[in-house]
C-alpha positions as protocol buffer text, in pm:
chain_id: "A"
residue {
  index: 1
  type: UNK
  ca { x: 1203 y: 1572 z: -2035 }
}
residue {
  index: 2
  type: UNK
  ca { x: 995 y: 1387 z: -2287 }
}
residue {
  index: 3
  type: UNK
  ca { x: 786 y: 1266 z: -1970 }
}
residue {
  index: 4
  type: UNK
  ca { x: 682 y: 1644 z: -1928 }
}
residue {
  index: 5
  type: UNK
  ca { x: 650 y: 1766 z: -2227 }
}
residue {
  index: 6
  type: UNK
  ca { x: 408 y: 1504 z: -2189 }
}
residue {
  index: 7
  type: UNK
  ca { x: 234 y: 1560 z: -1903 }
}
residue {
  index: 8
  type: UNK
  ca { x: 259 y: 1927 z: -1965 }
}
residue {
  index: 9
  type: UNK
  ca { x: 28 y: 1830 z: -2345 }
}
residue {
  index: 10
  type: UNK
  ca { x: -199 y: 1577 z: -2150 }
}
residue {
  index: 11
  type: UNK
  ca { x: -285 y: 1804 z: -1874 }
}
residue {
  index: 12
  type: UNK
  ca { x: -386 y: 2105 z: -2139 }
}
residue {
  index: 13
  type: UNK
  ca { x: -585 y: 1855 z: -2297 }
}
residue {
  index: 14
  type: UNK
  ca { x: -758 y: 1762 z: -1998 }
}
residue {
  index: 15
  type: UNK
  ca { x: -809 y: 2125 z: -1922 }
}
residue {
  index: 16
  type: UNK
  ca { x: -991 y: 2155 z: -2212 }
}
residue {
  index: 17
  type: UNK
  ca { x: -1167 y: 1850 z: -2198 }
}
residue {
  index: 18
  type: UNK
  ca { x: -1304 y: 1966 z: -1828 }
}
residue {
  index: 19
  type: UNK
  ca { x: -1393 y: 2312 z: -1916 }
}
residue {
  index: 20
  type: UNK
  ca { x: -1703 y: 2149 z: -2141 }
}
residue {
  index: 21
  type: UNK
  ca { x: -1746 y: 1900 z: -1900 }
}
residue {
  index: 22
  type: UNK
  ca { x: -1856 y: 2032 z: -1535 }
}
residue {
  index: 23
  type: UNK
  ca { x: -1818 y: 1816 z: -1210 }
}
residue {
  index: 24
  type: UNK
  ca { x: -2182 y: 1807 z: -1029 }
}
residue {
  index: 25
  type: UNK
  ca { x: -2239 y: 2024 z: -737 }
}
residue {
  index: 26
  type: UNK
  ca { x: -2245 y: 1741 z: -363 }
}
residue {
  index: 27
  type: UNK
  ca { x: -2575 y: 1959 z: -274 }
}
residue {
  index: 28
  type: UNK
  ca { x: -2766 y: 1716 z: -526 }
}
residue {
  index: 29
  type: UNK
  ca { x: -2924 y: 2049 z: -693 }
}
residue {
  index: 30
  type: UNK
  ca { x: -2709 y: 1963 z: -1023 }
}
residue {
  index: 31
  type: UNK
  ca { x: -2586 y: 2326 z: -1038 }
}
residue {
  index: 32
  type: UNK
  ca { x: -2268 y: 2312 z: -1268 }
}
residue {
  index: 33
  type: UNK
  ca { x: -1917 y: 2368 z: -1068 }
}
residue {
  index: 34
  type: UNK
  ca { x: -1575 y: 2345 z: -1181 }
}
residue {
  index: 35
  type: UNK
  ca { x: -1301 y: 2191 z: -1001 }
}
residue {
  index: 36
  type: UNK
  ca { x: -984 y: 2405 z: -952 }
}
residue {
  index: 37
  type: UNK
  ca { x: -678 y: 2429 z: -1212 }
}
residue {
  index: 38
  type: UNK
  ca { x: -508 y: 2278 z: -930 }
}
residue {
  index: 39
  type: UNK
  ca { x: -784 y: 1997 z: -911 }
}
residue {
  index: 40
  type: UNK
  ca { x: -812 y: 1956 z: -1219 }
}
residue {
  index: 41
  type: UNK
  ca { x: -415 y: 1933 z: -1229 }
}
residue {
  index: 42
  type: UNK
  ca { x: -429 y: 1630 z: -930 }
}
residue {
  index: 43
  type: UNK
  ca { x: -660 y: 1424 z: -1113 }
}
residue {
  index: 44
  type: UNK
  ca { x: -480 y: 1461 z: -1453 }
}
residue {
  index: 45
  type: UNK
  ca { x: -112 y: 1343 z: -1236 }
}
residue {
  index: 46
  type: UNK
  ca { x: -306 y: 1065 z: -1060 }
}
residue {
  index: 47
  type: UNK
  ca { x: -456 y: 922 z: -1370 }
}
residue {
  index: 48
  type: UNK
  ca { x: -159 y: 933 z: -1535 }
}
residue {
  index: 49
  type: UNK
  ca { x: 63 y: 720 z: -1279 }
}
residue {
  index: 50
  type: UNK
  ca { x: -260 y: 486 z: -1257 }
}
residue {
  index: 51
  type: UNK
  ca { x: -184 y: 394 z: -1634 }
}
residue {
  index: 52
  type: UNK
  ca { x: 176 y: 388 z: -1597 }
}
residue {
  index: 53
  type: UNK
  ca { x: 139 y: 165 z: -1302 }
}
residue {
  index: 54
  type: UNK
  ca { x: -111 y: -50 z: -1476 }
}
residue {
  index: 55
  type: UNK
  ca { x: 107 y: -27 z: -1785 }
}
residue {
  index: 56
  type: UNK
  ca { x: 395 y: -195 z: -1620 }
}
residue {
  index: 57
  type: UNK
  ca { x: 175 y: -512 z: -1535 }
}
residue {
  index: 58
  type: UNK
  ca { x: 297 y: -780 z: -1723 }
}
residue {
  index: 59
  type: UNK
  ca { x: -85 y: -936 z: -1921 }
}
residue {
  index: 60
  type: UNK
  ca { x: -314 y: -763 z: -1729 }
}
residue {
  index: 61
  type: UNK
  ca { x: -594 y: -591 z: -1907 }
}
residue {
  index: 62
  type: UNK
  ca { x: -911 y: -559 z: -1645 }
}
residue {
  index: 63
  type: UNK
  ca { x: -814 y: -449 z: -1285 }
}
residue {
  index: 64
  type: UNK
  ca { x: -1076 y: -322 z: -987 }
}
residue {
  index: 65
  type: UNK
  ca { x: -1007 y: -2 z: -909 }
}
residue {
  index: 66
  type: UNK
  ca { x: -1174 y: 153 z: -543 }
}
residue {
  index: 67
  type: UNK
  ca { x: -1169 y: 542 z: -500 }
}
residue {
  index: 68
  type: UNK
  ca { x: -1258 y: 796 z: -243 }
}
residue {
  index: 69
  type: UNK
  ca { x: -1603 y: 988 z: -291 }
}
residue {
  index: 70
  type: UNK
  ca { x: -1877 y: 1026 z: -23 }
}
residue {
  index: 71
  type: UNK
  ca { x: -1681 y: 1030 z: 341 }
}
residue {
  index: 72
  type: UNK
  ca { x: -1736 y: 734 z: 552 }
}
residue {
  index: 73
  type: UNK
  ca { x: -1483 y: 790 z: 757 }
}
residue {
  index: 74
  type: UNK
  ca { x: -1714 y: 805 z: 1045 }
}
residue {
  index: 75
  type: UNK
  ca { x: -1791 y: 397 z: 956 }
}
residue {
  index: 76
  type: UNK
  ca { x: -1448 y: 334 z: 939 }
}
residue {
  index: 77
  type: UNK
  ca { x: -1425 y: 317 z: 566 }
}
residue {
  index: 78
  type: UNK
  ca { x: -1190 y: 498 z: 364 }
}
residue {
  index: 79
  type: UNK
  ca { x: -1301 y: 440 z: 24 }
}
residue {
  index: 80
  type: UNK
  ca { x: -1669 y: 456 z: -94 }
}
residue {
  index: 81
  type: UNK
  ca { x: -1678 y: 379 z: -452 }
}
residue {
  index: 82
  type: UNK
  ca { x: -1576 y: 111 z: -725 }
}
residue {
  index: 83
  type: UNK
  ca { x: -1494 y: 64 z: -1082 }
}
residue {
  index: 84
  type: UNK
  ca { x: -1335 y: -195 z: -1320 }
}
residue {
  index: 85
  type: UNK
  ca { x: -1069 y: -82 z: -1524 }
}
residue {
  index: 86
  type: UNK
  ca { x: -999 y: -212 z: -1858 }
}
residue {
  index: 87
  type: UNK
  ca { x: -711 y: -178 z: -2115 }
}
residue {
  index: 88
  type: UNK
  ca { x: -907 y: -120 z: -2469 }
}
residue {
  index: 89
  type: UNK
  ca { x: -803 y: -225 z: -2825 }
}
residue {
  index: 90
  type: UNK
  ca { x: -643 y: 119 z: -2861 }
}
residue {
  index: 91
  type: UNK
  ca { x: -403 y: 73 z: -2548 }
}
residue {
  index: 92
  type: UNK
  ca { x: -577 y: 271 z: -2284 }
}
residue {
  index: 93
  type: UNK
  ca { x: -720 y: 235 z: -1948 }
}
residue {
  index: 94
  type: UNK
  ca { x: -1099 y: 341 z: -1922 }
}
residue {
  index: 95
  type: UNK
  ca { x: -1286 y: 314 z: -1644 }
}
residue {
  index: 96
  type: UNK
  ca { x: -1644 y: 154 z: -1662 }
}
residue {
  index: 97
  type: UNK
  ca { x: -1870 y: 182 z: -1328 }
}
residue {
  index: 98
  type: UNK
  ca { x: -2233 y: 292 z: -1222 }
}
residue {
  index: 99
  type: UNK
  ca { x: -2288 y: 621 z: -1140 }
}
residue {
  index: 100
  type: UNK
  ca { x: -2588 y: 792 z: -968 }
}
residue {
  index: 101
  type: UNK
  ca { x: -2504 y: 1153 z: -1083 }
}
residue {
  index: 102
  type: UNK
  ca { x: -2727 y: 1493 z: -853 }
}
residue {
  index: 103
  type: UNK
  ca { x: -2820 y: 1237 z: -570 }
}
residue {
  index: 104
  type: UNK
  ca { x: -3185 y: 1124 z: -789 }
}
residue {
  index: 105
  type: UNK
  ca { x: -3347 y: 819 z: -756 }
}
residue {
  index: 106
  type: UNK
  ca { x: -3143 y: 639 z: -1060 }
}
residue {
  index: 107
  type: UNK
  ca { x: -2843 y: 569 z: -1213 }
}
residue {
  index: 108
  type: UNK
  ca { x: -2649 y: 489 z: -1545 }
}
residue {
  index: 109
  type: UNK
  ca { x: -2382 y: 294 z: -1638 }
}
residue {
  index: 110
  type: UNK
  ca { x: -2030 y: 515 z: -1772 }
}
residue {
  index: 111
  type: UNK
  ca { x: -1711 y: 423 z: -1978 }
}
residue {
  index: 112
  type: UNK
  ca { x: -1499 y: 738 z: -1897 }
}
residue {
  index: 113
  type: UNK
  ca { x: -1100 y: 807 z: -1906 }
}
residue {
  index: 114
  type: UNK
  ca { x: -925 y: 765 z: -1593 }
}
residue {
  index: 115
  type: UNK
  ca { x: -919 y: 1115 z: -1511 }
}
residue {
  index: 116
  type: UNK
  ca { x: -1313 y: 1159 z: -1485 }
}
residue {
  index: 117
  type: UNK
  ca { x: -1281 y: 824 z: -1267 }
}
residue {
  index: 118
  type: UNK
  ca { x: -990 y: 970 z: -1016 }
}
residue {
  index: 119
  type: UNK
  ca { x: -1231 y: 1274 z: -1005 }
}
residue {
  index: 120
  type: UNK
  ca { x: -1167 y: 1551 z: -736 }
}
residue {
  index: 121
  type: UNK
  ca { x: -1064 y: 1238 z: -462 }
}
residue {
  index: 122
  type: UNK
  ca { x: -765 y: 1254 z: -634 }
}
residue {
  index: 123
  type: UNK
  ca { x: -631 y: 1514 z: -410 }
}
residue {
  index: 124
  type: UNK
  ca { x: -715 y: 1306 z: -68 }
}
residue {
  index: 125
  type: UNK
  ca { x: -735 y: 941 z: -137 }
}
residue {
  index: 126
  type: UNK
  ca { x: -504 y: 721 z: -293 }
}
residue {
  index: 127
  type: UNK
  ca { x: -646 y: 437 z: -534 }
}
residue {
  index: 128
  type: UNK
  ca { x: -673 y: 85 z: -418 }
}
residue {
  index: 129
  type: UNK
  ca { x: -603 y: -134 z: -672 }
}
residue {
  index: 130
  type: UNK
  ca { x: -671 y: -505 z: -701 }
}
residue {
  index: 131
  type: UNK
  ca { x: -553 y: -737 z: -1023 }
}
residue {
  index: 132
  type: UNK
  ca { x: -751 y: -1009 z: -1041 }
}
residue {
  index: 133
  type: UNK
  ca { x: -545 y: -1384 z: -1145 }
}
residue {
  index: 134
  type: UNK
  ca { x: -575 y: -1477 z: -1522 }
}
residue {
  index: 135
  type: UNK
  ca { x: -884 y: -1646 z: -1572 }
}
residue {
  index: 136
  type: UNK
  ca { x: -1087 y: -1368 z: -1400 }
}
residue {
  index: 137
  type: UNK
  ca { x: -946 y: -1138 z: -1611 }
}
residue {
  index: 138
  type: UNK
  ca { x: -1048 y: -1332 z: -1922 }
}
residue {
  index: 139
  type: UNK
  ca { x: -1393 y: -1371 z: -1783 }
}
residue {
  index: 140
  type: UNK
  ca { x: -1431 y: -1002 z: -1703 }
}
residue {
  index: 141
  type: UNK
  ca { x: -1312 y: -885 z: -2033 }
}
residue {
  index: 142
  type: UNK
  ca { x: -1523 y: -1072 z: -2268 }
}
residue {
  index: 143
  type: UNK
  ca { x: -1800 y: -997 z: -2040 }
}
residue {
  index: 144
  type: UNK
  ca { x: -1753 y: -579 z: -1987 }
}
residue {
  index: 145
  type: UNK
  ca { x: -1599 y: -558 z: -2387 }
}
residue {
  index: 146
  type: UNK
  ca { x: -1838 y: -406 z: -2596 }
}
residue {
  index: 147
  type: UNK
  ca { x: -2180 y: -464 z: -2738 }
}
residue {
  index: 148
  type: UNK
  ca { x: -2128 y: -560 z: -2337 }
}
residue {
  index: 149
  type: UNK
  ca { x: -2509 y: -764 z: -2263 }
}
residue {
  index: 150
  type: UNK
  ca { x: -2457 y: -898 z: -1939 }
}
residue {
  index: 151
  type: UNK
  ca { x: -2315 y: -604 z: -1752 }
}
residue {
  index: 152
  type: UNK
  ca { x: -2606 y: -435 z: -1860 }
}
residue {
  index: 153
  type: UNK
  ca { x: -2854 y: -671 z: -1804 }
}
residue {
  index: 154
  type: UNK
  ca { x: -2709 y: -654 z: -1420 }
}
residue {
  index: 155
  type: UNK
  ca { x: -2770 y: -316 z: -1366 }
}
residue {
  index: 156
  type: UNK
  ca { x: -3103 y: -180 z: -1186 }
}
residue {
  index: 157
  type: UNK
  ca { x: -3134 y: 220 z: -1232 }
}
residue {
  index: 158
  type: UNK
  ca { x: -3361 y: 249 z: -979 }
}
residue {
  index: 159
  type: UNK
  ca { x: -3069 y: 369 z: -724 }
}
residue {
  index: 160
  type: UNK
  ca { x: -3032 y: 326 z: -388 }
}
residue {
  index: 161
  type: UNK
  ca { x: -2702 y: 440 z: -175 }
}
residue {
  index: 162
  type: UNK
  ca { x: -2758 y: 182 z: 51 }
}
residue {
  index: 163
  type: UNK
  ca { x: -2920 y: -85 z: -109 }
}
residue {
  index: 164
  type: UNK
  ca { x: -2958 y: -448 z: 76 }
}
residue {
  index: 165
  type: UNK
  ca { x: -2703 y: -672 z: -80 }
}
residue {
  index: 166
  type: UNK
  ca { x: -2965 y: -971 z: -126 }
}
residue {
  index: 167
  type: UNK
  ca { x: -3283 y: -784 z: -298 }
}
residue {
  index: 168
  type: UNK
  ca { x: -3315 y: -664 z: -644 }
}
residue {
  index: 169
  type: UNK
  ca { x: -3545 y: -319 z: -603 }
}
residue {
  index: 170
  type: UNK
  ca { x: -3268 y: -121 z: -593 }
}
residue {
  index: 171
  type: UNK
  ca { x: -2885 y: -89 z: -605 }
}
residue {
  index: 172
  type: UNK
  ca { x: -2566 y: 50 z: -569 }
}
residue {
  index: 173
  type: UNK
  ca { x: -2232 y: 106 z: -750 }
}
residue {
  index: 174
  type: UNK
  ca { x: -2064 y: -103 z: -549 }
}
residue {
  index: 175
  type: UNK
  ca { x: -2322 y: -365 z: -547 }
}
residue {
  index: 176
  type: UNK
  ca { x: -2319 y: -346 z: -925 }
}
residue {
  index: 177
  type: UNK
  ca { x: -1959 y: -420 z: -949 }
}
residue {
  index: 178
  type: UNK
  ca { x: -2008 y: -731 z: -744 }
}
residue {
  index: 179
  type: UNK
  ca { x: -2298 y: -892 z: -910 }
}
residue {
  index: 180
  type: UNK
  ca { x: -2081 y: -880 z: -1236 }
}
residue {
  index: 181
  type: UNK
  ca { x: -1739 y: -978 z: -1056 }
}
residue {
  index: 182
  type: UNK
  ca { x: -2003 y: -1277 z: -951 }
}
residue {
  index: 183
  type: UNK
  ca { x: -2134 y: -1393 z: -1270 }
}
residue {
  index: 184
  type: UNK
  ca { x: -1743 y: -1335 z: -1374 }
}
residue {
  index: 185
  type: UNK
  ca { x: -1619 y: -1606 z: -1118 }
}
residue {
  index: 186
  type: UNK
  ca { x: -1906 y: -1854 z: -1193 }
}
residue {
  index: 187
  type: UNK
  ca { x: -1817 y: -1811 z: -1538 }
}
residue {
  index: 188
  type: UNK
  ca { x: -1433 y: -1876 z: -1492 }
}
residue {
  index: 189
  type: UNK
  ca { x: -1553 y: -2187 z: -1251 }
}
residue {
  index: 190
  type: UNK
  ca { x: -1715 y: -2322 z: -1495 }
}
residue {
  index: 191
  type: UNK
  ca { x: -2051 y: -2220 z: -1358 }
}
residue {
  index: 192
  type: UNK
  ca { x: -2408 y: -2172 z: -1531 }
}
residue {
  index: 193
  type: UNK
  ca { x: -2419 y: -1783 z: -1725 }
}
residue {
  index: 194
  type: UNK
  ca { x: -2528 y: -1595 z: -1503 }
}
residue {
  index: 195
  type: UNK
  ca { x: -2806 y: -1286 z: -1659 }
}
residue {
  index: 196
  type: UNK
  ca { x: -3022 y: -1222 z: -1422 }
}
residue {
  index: 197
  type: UNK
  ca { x: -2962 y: -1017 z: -1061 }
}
residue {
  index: 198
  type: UNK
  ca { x: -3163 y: -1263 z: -848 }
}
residue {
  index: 199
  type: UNK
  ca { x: -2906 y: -1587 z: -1018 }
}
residue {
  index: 200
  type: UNK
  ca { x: -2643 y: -1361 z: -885 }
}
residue {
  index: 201
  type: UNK
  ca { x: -2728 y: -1292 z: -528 }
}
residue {
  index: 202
  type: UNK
  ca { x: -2793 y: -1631 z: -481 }
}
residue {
  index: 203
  type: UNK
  ca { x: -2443 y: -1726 z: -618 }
}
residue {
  index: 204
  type: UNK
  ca { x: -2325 y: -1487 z: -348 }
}
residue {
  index: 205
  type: UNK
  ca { x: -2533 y: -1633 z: -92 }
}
residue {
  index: 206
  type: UNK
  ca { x: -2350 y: -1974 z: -169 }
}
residue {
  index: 207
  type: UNK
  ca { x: -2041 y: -1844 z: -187 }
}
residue {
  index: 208
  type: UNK
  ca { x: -2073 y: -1677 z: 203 }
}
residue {
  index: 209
  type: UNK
  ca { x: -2038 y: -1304 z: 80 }
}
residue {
  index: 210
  type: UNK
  ca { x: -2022 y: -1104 z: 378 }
}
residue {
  index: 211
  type: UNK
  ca { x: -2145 y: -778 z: 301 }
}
residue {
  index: 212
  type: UNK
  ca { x: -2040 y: -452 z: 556 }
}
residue {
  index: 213
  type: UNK
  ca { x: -2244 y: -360 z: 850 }
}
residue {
  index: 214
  type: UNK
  ca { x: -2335 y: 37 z: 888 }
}
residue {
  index: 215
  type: UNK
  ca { x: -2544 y: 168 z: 1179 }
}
residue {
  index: 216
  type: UNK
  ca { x: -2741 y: 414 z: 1061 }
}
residue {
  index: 217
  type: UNK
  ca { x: -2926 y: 621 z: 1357 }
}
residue {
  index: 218
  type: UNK
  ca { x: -3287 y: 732 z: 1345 }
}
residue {
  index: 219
  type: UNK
  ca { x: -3228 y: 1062 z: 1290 }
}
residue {
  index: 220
  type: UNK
  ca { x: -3046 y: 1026 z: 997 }
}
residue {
  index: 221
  type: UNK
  ca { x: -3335 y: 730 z: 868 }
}
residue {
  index: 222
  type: UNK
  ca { x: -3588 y: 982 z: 918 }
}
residue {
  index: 223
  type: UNK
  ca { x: -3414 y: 1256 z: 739 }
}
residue {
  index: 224
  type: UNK
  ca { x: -3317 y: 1029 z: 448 }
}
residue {
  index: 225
  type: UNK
  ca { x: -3678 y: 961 z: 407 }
}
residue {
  index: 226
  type: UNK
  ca { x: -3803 y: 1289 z: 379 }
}
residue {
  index: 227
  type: UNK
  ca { x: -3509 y: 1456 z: 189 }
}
residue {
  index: 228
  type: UNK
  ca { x: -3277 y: 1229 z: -29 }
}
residue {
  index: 229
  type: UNK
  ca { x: -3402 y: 1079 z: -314 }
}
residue {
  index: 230
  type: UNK
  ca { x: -3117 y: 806 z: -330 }
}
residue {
  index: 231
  type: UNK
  ca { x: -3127 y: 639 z: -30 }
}
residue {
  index: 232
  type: UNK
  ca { x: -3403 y: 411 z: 145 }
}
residue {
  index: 233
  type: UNK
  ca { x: -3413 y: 141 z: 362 }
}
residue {
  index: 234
  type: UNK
  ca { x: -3760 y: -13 z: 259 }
}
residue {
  index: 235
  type: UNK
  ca { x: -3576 y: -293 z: 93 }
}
residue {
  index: 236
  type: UNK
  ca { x: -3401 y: -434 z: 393 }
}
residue {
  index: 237
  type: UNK
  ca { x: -3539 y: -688 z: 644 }
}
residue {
  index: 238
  type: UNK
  ca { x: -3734 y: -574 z: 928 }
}
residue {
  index: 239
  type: UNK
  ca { x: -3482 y: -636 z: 1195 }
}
residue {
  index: 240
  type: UNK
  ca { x: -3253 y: -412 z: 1017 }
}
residue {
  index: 241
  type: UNK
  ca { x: -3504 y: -144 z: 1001 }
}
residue {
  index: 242
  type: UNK
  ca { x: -3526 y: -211 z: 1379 }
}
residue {
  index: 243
  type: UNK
  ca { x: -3169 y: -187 z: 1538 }
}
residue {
  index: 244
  type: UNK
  ca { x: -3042 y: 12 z: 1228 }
}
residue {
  index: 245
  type: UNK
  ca { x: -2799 y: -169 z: 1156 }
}
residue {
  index: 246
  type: UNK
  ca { x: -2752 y: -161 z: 820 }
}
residue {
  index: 247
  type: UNK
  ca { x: -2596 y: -489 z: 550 }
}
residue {
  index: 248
  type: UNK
  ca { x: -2447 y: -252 z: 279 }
}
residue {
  index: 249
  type: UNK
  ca { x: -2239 y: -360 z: -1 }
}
residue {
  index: 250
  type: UNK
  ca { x: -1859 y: -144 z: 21 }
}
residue {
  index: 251
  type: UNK
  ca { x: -1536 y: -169 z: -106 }
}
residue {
  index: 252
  type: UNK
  ca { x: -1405 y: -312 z: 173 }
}
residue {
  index: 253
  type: UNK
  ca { x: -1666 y: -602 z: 202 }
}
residue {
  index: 254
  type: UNK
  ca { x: -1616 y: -651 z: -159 }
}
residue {
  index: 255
  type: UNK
  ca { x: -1216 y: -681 z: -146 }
}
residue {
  index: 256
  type: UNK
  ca { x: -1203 y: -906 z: 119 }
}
residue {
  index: 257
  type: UNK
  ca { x: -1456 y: -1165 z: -75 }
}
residue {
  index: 258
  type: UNK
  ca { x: -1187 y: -1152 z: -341 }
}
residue {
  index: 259
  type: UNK
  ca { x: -945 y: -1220 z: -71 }
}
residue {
  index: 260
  type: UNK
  ca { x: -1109 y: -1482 z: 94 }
}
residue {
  index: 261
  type: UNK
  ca { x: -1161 y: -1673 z: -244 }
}
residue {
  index: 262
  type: UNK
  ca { x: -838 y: -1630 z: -391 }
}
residue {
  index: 263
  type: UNK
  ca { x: -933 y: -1403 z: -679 }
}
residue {
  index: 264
  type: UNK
  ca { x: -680 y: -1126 z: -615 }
}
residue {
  index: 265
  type: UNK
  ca { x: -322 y: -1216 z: -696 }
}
residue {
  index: 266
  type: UNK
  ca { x: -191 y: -855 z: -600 }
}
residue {
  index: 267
  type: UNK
  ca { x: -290 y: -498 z: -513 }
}
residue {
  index: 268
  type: UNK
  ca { x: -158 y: -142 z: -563 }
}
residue {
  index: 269
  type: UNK
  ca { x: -205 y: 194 z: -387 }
}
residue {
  index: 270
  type: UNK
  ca { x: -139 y: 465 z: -609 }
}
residue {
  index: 271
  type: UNK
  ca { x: -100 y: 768 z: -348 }
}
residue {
  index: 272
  type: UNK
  ca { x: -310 y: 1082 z: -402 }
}
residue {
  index: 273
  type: UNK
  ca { x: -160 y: 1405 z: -516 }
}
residue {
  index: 274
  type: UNK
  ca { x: -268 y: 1714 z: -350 }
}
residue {
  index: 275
  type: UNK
  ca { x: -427 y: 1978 z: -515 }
}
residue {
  index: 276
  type: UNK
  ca { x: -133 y: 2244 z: -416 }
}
residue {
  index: 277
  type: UNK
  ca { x: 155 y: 2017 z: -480 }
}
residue {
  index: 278
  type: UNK
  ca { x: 7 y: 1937 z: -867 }
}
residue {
  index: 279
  type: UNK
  ca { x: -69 y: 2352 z: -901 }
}
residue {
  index: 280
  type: UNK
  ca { x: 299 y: 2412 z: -836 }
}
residue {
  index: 281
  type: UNK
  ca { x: 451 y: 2104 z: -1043 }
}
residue {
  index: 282
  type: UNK
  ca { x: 733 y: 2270 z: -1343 }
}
């Protein structure tokens, strides 16, 4: 019972907090829409078993945490977007990621509860959660805690959706999350600081980082030329440009470099709630 009286006070909150706070229209014209009570009700239940999840962790403070978003189902990929997620000095989880809000040309860097981070994919994808071992964790922390320098000093806002994993003109949330996660596991390896984008593509070079392969068909190139403002291919190689197929940075290719190197020592799904089953919870 205390559980929801709980749930019943956190999800009024979060009400509250989303009426002020409007989710972005897909169409990229940054007209202001509001998800659903019963969205709004599936992201508040999703974030809250993420924390309780994370809770029960015995020393773990700084987790990856992958998401649904854009569909890429059509590539084979189920999730399309990352974040870190970090246990603050006053007990809770906040997410901290890159975000390229109305489809423009740039993005920013966000610290944002876990319910903003779930977002509206909480009612069709479930979370993918990796915990990094110990001394990643300590790397990561000191490195995103705040005044954080070196995230920052990673991130490019000139925003590309499908940026080429070994150039610095442009990049991606996902890509973002891996450069740091990079100058995290030189840092735990005893490896030179790593501050600058170009130190950390060349660490990944070293290390073998595979990144994901998309084909992207002409029509599509064409159309993203002429009509998206966040997504290019001028910074690939020229035999990309030619076959179209595509090195991308995703969740996927970013989990299984973890994998491959050890630096995961467990992962959680935390299943998605649907928006009709959260409307009609007591």
């Amino acid at each position: 019972m205390e559980r929801l009286h709980r749930l019943r006070c956190g999800l009024l909150l979060l009400m509250g907090l989303l009426a002020t706070a409007p989710a972005w229209a897909d169409s990229g014209t940054c007209l202001e829409r509001y998800p659903s009570v019963a969205a709004q009700a599936a992201m508040f239940d999703v974030a809250w078993t993420t924390a309780e999840r994370l809770d029960a962790l015995p020393d773990v403070d700084v987790v990856i945490a992958a998401r649904g978003g854009q569909d890429l189902s059509r590539y084979g990929l189920r999730h399309s977007h990352l974040a870190f997620l970090l246990r603050e000095d006053d007990g809770r989880w906040r997410a901290m990621h890159l975000l390229n809000r109305c489809k423009t040309d740039s993005s920013q860097l966000y610290r944002e509860g876990l319910g903003n981070f779930v977002g509206e994919s909480g009612t069709h994808t479930d979370l993918r959660i990796g915990v990094p071992p110990p001394a990643l964790q300590l790397a990561l922390k000191r490195m995103l805690a705040a005044p954080a320098i070196q995230p920052k000093a990673l991130h490019e806002s000139k925003y590309n959706v499908v940026a080429y994993p070994f150039a610095t003109d442009f990049q991606n949330s996902n890509q973002w999350i891996l450069e740091v996660l990079a100058a995290a596991m030189a840092q735990a390896e005893g490896g030179p600081v790593i501050v600058k984008r170009e130190q950390a593509q060349q660490w990944l070079r070293a290390q073998k980082f595979q990144p994901s392969v998309l084909h992207i068909g002409l029509g599509k190139r064409v159309g993203a030329r002429l009509f998206v403002a966040n997504a290019t291919t001028t910074d690939h190689p020229a035999s990309e440009r030619i076959s179209g197929n595509y090195s991308v940075v995703t969740v996927e290719s970013v989990f299984d470099f973890l994998h491959q190197r050890s630096q995961l020592q467990q992962e959680l799904t935390i299943a998605h709630a649907t928006a009709d089953t959260a409307a009609a919870a007591p």
